[in-house]
PLY file of the C-alpha trace (Angstrom):
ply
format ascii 1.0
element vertex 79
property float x
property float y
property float z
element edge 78
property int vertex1
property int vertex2
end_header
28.10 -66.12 -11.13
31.17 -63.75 -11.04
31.15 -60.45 -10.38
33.20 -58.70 -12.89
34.03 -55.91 -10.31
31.72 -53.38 -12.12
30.38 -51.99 -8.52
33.98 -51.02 -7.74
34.67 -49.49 -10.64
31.60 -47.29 -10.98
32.54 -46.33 -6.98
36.50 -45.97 -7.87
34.94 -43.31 -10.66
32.95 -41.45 -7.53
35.52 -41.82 -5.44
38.08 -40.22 -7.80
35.82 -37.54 -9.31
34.14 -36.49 -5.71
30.91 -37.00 -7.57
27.87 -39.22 -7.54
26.43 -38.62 -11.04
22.88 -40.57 -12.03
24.87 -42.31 -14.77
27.05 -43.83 -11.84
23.99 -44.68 -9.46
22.02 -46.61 -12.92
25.05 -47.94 -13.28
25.55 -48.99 -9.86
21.71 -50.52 -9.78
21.77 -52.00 -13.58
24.61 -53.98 -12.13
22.77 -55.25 -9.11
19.71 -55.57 -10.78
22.01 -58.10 -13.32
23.87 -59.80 -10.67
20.91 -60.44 -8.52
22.79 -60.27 -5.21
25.81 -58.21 -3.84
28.98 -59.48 -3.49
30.92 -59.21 -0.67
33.62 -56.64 -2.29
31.04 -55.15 -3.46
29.26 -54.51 -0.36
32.38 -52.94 0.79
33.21 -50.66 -1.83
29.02 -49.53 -1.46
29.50 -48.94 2.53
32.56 -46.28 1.70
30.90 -44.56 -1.12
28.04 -44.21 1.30
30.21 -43.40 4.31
32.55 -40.87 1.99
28.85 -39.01 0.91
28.14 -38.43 4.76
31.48 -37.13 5.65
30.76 -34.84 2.65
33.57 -35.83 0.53
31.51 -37.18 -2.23
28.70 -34.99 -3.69
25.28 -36.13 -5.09
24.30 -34.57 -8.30
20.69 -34.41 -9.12
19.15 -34.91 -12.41
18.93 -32.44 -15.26
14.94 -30.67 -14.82
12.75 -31.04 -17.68
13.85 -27.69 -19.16
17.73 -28.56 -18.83
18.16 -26.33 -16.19
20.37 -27.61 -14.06
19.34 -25.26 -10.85
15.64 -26.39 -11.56
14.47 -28.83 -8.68
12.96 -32.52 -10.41
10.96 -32.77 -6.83
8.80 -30.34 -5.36
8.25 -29.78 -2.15
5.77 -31.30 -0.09
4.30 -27.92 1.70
0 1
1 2
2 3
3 4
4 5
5 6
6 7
7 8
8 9
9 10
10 11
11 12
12 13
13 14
14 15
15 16
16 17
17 18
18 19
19 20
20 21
21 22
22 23
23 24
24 25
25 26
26 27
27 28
28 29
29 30
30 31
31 32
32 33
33 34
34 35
35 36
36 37
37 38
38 39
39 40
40 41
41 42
42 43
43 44
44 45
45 46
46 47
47 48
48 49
49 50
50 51
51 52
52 53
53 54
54 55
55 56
56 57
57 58
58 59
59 60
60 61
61 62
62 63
63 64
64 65
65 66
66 67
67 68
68 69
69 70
70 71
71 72
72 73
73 74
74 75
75 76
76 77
77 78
């Protein structure tokens, strides 16, 4: 099966926006969860996304609480 590059794009979109939004992580695991396996390009594009978010050039966004606040935590703390 051929991978249709889908990973990349979705990363190219994080990448270029400085953002990783939860429609671009679903999107990123809908596509592995099709595909079955990672292909090597793939793989690639995945490690610098995930290297970029440690240097701090790509930001994580959480998800919208409950209430639609988006300054309202979806996990509480463990203490």
């Amino acid at each position: 099966m051929a991978s249709t590059f889908s990973i990349r794009r979705l990363v190219e979109k994080a990448l270029h926006s400085g953002l990783l939004t939860p429609d671009i992580e679903q999107g990123i695991n809908a596509e592995l969860t099709r595909l079955g396996y990672l292909p090597i390009g793939d793989s690639e594009a995945l490690e610098l996304l995930m290297y970029e978010m440690d240097e701090g050039r790509i930001r994580l966004v959480p998800r919208v609480g409950f209430c639609g606040d988006p300054l309202q935590q979806t996990v509480s703390p463990l203490f």
